[in-house]
C-alpha positions in Angstrom: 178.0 104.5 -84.7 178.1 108.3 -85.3 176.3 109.9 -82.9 178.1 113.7 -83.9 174.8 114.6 -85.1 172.8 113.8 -81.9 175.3 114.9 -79.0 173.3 118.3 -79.0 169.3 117.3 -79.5 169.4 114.2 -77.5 168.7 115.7 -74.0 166.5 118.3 -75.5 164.1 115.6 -76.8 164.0 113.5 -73.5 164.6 115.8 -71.1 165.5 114.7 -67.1 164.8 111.2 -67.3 166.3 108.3 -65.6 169.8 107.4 -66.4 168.5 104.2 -68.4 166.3 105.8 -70.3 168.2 108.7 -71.6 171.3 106.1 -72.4 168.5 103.7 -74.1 167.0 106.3 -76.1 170.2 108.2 -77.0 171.6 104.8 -78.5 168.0 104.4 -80.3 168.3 107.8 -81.7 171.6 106.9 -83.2 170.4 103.6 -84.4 167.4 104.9 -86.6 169.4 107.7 -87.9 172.3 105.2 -89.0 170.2 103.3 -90.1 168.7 106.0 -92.4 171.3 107.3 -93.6 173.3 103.9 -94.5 169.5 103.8 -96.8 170.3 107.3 -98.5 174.2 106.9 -98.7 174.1 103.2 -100.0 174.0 101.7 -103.5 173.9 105.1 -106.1 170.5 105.5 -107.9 170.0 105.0 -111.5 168.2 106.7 -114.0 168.8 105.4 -117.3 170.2 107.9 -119.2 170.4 110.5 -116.6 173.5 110.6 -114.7 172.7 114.2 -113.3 170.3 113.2 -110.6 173.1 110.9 -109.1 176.0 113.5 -109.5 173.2 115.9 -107.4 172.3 113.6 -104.7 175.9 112.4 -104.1 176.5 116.2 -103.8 174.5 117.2 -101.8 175.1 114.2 -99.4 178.4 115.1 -98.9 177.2 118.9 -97.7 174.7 116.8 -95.3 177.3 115.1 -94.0 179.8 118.5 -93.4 176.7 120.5 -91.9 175.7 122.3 -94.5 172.0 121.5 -94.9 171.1 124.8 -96.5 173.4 123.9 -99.5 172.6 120.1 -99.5 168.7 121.1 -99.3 168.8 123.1 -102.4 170.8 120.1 -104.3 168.0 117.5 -103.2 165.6 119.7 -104.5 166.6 120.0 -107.3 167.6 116.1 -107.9 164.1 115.7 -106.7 162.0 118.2 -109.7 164.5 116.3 -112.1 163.7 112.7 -110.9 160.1 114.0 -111.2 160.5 115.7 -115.0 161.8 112.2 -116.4 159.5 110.0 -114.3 162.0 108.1 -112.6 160.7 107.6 -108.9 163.4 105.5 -107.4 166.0 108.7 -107.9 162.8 110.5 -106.5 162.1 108.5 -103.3 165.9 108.9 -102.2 165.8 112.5 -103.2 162.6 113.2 -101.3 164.0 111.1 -98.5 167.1 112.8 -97.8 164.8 116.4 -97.3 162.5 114.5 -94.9 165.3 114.1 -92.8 166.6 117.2 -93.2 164.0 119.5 -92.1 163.6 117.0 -88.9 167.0 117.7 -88.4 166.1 121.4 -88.4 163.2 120.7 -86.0 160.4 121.8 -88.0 158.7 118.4 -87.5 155.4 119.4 -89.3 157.4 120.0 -92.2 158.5 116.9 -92.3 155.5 115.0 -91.7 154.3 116.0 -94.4 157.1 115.4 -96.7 157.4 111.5 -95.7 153.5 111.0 -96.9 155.0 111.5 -100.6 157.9 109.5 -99.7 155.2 106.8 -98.2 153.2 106.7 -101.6 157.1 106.4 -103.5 158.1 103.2 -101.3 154.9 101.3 -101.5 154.5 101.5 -105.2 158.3 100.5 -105.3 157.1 98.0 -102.4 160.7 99.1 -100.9 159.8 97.4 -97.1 163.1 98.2 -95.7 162.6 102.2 -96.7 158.7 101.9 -95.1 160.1 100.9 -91.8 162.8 103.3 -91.6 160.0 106.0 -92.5 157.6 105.1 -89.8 160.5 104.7 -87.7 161.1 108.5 -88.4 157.6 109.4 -88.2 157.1 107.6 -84.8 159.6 109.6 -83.6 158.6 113.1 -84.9 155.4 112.0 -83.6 156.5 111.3 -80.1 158.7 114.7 -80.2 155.1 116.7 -80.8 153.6 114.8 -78.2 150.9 112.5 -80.1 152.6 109.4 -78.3 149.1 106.9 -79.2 150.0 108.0 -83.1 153.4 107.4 -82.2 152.7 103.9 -81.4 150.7 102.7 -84.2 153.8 104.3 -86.5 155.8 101.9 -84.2 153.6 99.1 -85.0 153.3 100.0 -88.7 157.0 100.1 -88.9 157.5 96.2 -87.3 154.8 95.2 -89.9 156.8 96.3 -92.6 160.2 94.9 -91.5 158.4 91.5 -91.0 157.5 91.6 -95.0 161.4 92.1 -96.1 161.8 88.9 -98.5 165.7 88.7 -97.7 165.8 86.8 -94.4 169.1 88.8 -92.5 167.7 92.0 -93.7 164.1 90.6 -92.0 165.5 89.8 -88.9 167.8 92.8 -88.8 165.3 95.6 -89.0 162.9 94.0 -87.2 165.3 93.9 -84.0 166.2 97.6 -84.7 162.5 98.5 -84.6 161.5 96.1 -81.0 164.3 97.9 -79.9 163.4 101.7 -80.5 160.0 100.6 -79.4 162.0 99.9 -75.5 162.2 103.5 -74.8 159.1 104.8 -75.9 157.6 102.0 -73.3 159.8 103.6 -70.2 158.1 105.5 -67.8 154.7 103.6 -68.8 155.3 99.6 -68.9 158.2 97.7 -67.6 157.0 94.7 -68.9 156.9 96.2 -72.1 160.5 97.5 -71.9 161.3 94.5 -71.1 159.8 92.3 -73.6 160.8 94.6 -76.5 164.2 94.6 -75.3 164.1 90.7 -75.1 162.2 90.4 -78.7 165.1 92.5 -80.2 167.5 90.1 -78.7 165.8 87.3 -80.0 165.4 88.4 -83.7 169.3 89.9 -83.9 170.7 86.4 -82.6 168.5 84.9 -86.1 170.8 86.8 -88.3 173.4 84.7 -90.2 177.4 85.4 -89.1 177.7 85.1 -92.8 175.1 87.3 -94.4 176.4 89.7 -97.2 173.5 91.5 -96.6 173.8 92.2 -92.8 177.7 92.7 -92.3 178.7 90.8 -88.9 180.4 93.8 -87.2 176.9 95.6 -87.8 175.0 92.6 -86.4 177.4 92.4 -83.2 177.2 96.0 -82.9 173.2 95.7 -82.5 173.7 92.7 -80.0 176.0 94.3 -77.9 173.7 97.5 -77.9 171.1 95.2 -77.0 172.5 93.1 -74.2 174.0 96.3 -72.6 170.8 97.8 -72.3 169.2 94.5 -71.1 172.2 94.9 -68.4 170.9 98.6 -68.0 166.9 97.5 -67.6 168.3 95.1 -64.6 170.4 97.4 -63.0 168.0 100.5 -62.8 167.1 100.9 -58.9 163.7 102.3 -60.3 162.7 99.4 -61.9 160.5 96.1 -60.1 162.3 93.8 -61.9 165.5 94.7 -60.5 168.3 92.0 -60.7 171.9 92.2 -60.9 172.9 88.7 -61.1 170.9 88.9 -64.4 172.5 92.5 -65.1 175.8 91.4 -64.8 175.1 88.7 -66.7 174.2 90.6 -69.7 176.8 92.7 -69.6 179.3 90.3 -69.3 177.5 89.3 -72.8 178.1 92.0 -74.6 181.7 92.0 -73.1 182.2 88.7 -75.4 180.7 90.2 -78.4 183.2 92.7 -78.4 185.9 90.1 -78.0 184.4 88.4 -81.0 185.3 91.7 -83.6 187.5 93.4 -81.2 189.2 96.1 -82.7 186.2 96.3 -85.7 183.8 97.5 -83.1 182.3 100.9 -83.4 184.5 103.2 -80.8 181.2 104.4 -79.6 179.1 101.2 -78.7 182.6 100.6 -76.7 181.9 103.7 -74.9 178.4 103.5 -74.2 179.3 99.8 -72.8 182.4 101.1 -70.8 180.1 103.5 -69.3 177.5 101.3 -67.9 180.5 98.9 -66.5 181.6 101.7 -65.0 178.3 102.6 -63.2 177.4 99.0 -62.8 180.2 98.5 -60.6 180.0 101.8 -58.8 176.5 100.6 -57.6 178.2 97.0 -56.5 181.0 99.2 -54.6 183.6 97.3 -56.4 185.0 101.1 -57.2 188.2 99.7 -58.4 186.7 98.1 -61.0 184.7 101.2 -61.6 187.8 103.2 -62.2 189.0 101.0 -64.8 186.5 101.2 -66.9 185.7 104.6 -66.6 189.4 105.4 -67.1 189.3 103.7 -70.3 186.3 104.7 -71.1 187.6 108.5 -71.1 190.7 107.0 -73.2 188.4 106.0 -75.8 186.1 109.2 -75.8 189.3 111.4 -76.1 189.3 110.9 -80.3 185.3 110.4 -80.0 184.1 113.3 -78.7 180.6 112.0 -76.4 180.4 114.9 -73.5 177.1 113.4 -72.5 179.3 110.0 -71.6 182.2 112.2 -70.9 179.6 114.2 -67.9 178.2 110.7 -66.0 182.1 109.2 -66.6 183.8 112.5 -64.5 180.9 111.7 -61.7 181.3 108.4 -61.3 184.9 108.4 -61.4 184.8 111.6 -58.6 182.3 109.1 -56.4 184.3 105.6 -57.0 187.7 107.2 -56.0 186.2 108.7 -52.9 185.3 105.2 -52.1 188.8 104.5 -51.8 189.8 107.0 -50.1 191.8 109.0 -52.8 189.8 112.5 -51.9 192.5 114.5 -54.2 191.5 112.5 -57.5 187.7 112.7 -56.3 187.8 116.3 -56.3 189.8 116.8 -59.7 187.0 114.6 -61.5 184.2 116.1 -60.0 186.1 120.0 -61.1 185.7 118.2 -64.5 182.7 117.4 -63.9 181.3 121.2 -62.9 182.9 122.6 -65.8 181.8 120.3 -68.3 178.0 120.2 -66.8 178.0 124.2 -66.9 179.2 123.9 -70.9 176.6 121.4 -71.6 173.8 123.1 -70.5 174.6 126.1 -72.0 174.3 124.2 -75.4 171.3 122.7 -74.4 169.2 126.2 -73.8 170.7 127.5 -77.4 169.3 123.6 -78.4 166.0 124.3 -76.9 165.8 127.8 -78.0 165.7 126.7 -82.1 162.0 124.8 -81.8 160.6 127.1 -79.6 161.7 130.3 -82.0 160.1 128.2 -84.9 157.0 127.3 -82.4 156.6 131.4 -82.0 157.0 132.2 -85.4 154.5 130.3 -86.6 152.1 132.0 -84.4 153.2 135.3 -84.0 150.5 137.2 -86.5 149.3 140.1 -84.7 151.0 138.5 -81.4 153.3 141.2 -80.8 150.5 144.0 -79.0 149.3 140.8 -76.5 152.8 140.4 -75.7 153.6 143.8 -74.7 150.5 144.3 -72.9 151.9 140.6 -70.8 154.8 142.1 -70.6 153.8 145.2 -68.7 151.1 143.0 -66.3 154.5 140.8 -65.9 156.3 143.5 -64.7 153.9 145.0 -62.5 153.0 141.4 -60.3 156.8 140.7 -60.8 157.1 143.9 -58.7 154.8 143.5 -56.3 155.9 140.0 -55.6 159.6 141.2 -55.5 158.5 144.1 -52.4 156.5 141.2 -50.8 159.4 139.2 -50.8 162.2 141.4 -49.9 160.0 142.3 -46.3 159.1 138.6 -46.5 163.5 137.8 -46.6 164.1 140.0 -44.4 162.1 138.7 -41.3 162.6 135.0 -42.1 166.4 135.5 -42.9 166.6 136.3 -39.1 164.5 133.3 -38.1 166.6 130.9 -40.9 169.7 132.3 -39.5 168.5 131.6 -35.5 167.9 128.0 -36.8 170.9 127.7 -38.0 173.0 128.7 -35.0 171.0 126.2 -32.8 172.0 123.5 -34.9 175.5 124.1 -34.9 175.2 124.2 -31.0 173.1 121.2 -30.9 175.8 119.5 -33.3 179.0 120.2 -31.0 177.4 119.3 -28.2 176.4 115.9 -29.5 179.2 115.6 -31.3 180.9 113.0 -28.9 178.1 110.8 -29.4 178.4 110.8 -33.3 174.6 111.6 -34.1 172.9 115.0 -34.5 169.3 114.4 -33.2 168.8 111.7 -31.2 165.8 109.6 -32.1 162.8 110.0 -29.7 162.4 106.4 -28.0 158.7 106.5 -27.3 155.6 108.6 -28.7 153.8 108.2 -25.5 150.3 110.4 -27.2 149.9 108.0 -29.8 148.2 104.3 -29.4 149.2 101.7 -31.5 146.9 100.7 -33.5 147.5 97.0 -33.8 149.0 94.5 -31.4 152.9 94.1 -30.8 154.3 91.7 -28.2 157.1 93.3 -26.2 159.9 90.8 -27.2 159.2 91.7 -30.9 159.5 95.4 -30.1 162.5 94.9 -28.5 164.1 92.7 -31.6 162.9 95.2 -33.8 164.4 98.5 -32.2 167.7 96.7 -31.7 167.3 95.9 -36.0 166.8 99.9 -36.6 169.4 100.5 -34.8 171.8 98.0 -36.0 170.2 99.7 -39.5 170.7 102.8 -38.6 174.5 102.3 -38.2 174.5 100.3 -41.2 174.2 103.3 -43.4 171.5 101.1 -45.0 169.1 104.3 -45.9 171.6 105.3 -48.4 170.0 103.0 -50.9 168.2 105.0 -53.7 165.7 102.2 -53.6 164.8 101.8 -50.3 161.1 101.1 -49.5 159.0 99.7 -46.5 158.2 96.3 -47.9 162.2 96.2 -48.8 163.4 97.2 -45.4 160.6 94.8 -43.3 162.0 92.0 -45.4 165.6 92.9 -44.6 164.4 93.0 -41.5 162.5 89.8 -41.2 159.4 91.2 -40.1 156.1 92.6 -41.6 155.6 96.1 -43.1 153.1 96.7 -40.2 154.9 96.1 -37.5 157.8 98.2 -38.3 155.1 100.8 -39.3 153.8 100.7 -36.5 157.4 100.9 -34.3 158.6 103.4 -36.2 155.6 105.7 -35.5 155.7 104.7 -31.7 159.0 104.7 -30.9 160.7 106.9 -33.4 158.1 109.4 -33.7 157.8 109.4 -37.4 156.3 107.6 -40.2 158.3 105.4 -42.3 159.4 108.7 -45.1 160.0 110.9 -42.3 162.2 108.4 -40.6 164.2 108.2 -43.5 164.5 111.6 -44.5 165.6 112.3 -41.2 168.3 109.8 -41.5 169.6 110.9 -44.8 169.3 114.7 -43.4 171.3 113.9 -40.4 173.5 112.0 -42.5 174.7 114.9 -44.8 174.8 117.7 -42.0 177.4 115.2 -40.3 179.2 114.9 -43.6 179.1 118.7 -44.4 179.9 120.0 -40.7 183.1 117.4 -40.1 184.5 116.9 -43.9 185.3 120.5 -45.8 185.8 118.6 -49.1 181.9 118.2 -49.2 181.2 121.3 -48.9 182.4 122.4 -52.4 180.5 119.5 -54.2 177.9 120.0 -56.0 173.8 119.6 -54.8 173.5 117.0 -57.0 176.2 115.1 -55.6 175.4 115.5 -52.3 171.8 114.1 -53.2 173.3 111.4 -54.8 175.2 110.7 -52.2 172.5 110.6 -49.1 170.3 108.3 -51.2 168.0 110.8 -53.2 167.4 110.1 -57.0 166.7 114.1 -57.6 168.1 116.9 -55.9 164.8 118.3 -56.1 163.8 115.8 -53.7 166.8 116.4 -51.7 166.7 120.0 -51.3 162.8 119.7 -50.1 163.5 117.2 -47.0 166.3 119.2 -46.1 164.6 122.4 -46.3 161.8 120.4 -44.0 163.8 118.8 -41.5 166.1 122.0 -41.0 163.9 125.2 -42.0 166.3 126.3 -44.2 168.0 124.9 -47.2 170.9 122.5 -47.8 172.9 126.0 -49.8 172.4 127.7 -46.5 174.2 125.8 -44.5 177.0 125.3 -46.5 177.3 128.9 -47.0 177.1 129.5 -43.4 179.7 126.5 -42.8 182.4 128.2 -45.3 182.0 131.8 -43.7 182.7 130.3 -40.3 185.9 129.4 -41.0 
């Protein structure tokens, strides 16, 4: 698969989403496009006894391909007013085509939409079914990207409709699959189930395609199923998601492992590397980091002549987290340098990414804009400086306050030091009445599990919840409710943070190395999917934020 094309839109479109879903909807990005383009750049259109519109559309394929769109734009066009002048639609539909995608490419989405209705009316009269799905395909997508997700979904829908009309069987079964599984992602974030079951559907309909079809190559058929079963391994493994199961996650992982034994070295290089990647993480979650390492090291072998940075960025993380599990702090730290420097590089491309649409967005509106802008402008600058006096008075008095805070924890921390905690946890809540009857036996089993939990680190889990942790600890969510706002003074999120907060300080205050990580590792690392997230419980625990103190820690030294 050649994703080249993608590497700098892809987090643009989706933004900060989980790690499944932006790894899902990269490699369904890639799909559609492939797909697309193996449409444009297949078998050569024929006009009889016009070889011209051929010679122009190979042409300017060829400039599509080396990034120059402006160039190949002007040869479509023109293949396109010549297919037109002779009547010959076919030449016409491919012509038309290849601009559609084009001016997507350029982000003017609009544009394009309304390029692919002529390219609609072209393929039905042909009744080309395999073009129609790719097209709705495209038009769910540029859909989605303006934010009309229920139009979205009924190009989704139209698209499966067509692929179930292909006559050839392979080609059917093929394109169906391709279009249940771009219809995963769009799912994400709304139904599980639905993930799930499109995922499952596009397994279903791949496995139906013949091992022998000229029309479906194998290696493209065990490319899709190993795309498919890796992302099935993904859906189990994400800590977000109910369903959660990594006996069945393993599992399907260890199915696409085979399908890439089956074509070995025929595979696509980057399906290899998608798959090495989630190996990688899958086995980071399990703590097995030694399997981790392996597969992330070859992962980076394989990305060194297939230039992913996006795989390259979660590969230098994980491999920085898996070798600290093993204690090799030196090779931790050089992966997660790499790491810094490549994440700084990235999303520097990404604002100049994001800065194209928006540029287009503004043009488009910007008749007799420019006077309301100023006039912003000037209001902007006036609140802005307002609000920047208010705040520097504001810094001042709190800074001395933060910095007061600061010092007492430090005290607080070297005097407890010997006892390894930071705070100790407050054994009764003597104002508050409990609200529901506890015998004393089961209080006392249940403080002795928190604090046999507590030691256990267990609050590290990114998925930790109070119907999880009662279960773990054989008891009912209202009972430890209950204790834990008795006898620990909290309730159950408080608890936790305070564990994770306490957790980190210790790390921070005792090991140096962790003071030149990153806030998203350090998140990461005390069980908080977003540093966001992070940053607020620290900032509400402490009174000051997580930056702070390790500013504070390095100047002490």
């Amino acid at each position: 698969m050649v994703k080249q094309l993608l590497l700098r839109i892809s987090q643009f479109i989706w933004g900060n989403s989980n790690q499944f879903f932006q790894r899902l909807y990269t490699t369904f990005i890639f799909l559609l496009f492939f797909f697309a383009f193996c449409i444009i750049n297949g078998a050569a259109i024929s006009c009889p006894g016009n070889k011209n519109i051929d010679q122009l559309i190979n042409q300017a394929t060829s400039l599509n391909d080396k990034g120059k769109t402006k160039e190949a734009l002007e040869l479509f066009q023109k293949a396109n007013d010549l297919a037109k002048t002779i009547g010959c639609e076919k030449a016409e539909l491919d012509a038309i085509k290849n601009i559609m995608l084009i001016y997507s490419q350029d982000y003017d989405y609009k544009k394009a939409l309304e390029i692919s209705n002529r390219v609609i009316d072209l393929a039905v009269s042909q009744k080309d079914y395999k073009a129609l799905s790719v097209i709705y395909n495209k038009r769910a997508i540029l859909h989605e990207n303006l934010g009309l997700y229920d139009v979205s979904l009924k190009e989704y829908e139209t698209a499966l409709k067509y692929a179930k009309a292909i006559s050839e069987i392979n080609q059917r079964h093929y394109q169906t699959s391709l279009v249940y599984y771009n219809m995963a992602p769009y799912y994400q974030g709304r139904s599980n189930e639905k993930v799930l079951y499109s995922l499952e559907k596009s397994r279903e309909e791949i496995l139906k395609v013949s091992d022998k079809s000229t029309d479906v190559p194998l290696e493209q058929k065990i490319d899709m199923l190993i795309s498919v079963n890796m992302n099935l391994g993904i859906h189990y493994r994400d800590s977000k998601n109910r369903e959660r199961n990594v006996k069945l996650s393993e599992f399907y992982f260890k199915e696409a492992l085979k399908q890439l034994a089956v074509i070995k070295g025929k595979i696509n290089p980057e399906t290899k590397i998608d798959l090495y990647q989630a190996l990688q993480e899958f086995y980071q979650m399990k703590k097995d980091y030694r399997k981790a390492i392996e597969y992330g090291e070859n992962m980076l072998a394989l990305e060194k002549s297939n230039s992913m940075p996006y795989n390259r960025r979660v590969g230098y993380m994980v491999l920085a987290k898996s070798y600290l599990g093993i204690g090799d702090s030196p090779t931790s730290q050089k992966y997660l340098d790499l790491f810094s420097k490549l994440n700084d590089s990235i999303t520097s491309i990404e604002k100049e990414a994001v800065e194209v649409p928006v540029k287009k967005i503004i043009s488009e509106t910007k008749i007799n804009g420019e006077k309301k802008i100023n006039k912003i402008v000037v209001i902007s600058i006036v609140v802005l400086s307002l609000i920047t006096g208010t705040m520097l008075i504001y810094r001042r008095r709190s800074n001395k306050i933060i910095h007061k805070k600061y010092k007492d924890l430090i005290e607080k921390i070297s005097k407890e030091n010997e006892e390894n905690k930071i705070q100790p946890i407050v054994e009764r809540n003597i104002g508050v009445k409990s609200s529901i009857t506890i015998t004393d036996e089961t209080i006392k089993s249940l403080l002795l599990k928190l604090e046999k939990f507590e030691a256990s680190e267990k609050y590290l889990r990114k998925d930790l919840s109070l119907t999880w942790m009662a279960n773990s600890l054989a008891t009912n969510p209202k009972y430890l409710s209950e204790v834990i706002k008795i006898y620990k003074n909290h309730n159950f999120t408080s608890y936790i943070n305070e564990l994770r907060i306490n957790y980190i300080i210790k790390k921070l205050y005792e090991l140096p190395v962790y003071r030149e990580y990153k806030i998203t590792y350090l998140a990461e690392e005390c069980g908080y999917v977003t540093p966001r997230v992070f940053v607020n419980a620290f900032k509400q625990h402490m009174g000051f934020t997580p930056s702070y103190f390790v500013e504070q820690l390095k100047s002490s030294v």
